[in-house]
N, C-alpha and C positions, 0 to 999 in steps of 0.2 A: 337102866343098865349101868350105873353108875361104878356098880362091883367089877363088872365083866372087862377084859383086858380094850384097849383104846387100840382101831384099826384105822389107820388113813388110807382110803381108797383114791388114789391119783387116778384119775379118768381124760386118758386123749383121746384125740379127734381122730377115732375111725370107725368104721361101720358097726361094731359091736356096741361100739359105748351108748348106744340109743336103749342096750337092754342090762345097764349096771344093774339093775335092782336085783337082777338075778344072783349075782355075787353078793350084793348087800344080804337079801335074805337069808343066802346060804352062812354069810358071817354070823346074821344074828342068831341062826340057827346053831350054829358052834358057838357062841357062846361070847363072843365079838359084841364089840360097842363100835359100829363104823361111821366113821367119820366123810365125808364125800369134798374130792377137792380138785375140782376139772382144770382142765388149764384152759385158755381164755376164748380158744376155737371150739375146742369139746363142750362148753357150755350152750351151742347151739345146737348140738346134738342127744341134750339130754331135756325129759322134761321134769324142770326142774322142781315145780310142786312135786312130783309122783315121789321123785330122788329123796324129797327132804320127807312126806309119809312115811316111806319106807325105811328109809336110815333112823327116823326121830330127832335126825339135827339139820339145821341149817345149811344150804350147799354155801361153802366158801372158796370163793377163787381170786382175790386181792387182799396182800398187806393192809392190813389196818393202820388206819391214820391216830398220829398221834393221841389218847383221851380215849381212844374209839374202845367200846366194850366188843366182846367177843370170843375173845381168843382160842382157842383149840386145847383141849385137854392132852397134856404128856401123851404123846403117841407111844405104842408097846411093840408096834408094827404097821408096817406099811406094803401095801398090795399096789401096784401102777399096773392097769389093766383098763383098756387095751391098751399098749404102749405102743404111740407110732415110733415111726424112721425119726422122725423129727425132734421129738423129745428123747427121746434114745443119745442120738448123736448128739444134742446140747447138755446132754446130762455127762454122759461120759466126757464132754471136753469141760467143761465145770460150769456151763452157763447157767446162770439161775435169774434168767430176764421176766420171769413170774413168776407167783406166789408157790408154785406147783413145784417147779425146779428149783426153789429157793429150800422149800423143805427137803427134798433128796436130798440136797448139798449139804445142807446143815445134818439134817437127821443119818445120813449113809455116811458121815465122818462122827458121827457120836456115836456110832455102833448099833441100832436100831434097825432090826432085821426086815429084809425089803424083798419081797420078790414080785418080779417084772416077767408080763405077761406078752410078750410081742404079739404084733398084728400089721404084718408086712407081707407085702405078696412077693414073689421069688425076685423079679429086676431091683427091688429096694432090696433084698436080703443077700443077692451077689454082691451089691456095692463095696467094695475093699474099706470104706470111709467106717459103714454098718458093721462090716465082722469086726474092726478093730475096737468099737464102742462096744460092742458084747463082750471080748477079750475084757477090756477096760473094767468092766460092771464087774463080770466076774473076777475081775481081781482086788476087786474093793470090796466082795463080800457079799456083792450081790445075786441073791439066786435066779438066775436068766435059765427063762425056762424054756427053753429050742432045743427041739433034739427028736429025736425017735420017741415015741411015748408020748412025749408032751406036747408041743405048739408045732406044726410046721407053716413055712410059708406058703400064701394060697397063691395061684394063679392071677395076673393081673387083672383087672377088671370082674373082679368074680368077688360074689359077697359071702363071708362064712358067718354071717351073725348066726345064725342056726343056731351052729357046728360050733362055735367059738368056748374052747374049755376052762370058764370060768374058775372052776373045782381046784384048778391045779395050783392055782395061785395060792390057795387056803390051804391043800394039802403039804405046799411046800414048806409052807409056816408051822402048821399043826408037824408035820416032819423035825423041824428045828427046836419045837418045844417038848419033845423027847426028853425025858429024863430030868424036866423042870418039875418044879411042881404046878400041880393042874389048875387049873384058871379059878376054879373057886376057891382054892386056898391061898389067894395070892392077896 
C-alpha cells in the first residue's frame, strides 16, 4: 500500500480498543495505509499479532533508541480512537510522556489532520478539567467528534464496544479531504 495515503491510528485504553481492527479494515478499505500506535496501557488491550495481520505493519508504542531501524512513514493523518479521559486531558495540556502523545504534539502543531474519537462515560465527560481539553483540541484544529450524531457518552460502568462508531473517525477525514485531490492521484 505504499501509494495509499499514511493513517496513524492512536489507540487508548478503553473498552473498544480490543476491536481496532475494525477501524483498520475499514481504513484499508478507503484506501488508507494504517499505521497502529497504542499507548502503553492500551497495548494490553489489544491483540497484538491480529493488529499487526490486519494493519500489515508493526504495532509501535516507544521512541526508538538511538541507530534503532524502524521509523514511521510521514503520516497524511491521524485517527485517536478510542480516545480516553486520560489521553485527552494530557494532550490538550501538551503532555507527550509517550510515543503516542509525543506524535499528537508534534504532528497537531505541523498541521496534520486528526480526528479523535472519545470514549468516556457521562461522570468523566461532566468533568469541567474534560470539557475544557475538548474546547482546547478543537481549537487547535482538532476534529472532536462529541455531539448529536456522533459519539455520545456512555453510562458508567456499561460497555459500548458493540455500539462504538468506528466510521466516524474516517468519515471525518474523508470529510476534510473534500476538494483535495483523491488518494490515488496523490
Amino acid at each position: 500500500m505504499a501509494d495509499n495515503p499514511v493513517l496513524y491510528v492512536i489507540v487508548c485504553a478503553a473498552g473498544p480498543a480490543e476491536r481496532v481492527t475494525v477501524l483498520i479494515e475499514d481504513a484499508r478499505a478507503r484506501g488508507w495505509d494504517p499505521y497502529v500506535v497504542p499507548t502503553p496501557t492500551a497495548e494490553e488491550f489489544l491483540d497484538l499479532a491480529e493488529v499487526e495481520r490486519v494493519s500489515g505493519h508493526p504495532v509501535r508504542s516507544r521512541w526508538r533508541t538511538p541507530g534503532e531501524g524502524g521509523s514511521l512513514p510521514t503520516a497524511d493523518a491521524i485517527v485517536v480512537a478510542p480516545a480516553s479521559y486520560n489521553t485527552i486531558n494530557k494532550w490538550a495540556a501538551g503532555v507527550a510522556d509517550c510515543y503516542a502523545l509525543g506524535l499528537l504534539a508534534e504532528l497537531g502543531g505541523a498541521g496534520v489532520p486528526i480526528a479523535v474519537l472519545p470514549n468516556v462515560n457521562t461522570a468523566f465527560a461532566a468533568n469541567r478539567v474534560y470539557q475544557r481539553s475538548l474546547t482546547e483540541l478543537r481549537e487547535s484544529g482538532v476534529q472532536v467528534l462529541v455531539g448529536p450524531g456522533l459519539i455520545e457518552p456512555h453510562p458508567p460502568r456499561t460497555d459500548n464496544a458493540d455500539s462504538f462508531p468506528w466510521h466516524l473517525a474516517l468519515d471525518a477525514l474523508d470529510a476534510l479531504d473534500a476538494g483535495r485531490p483523491s488518494r490515488s492521484a496523490r
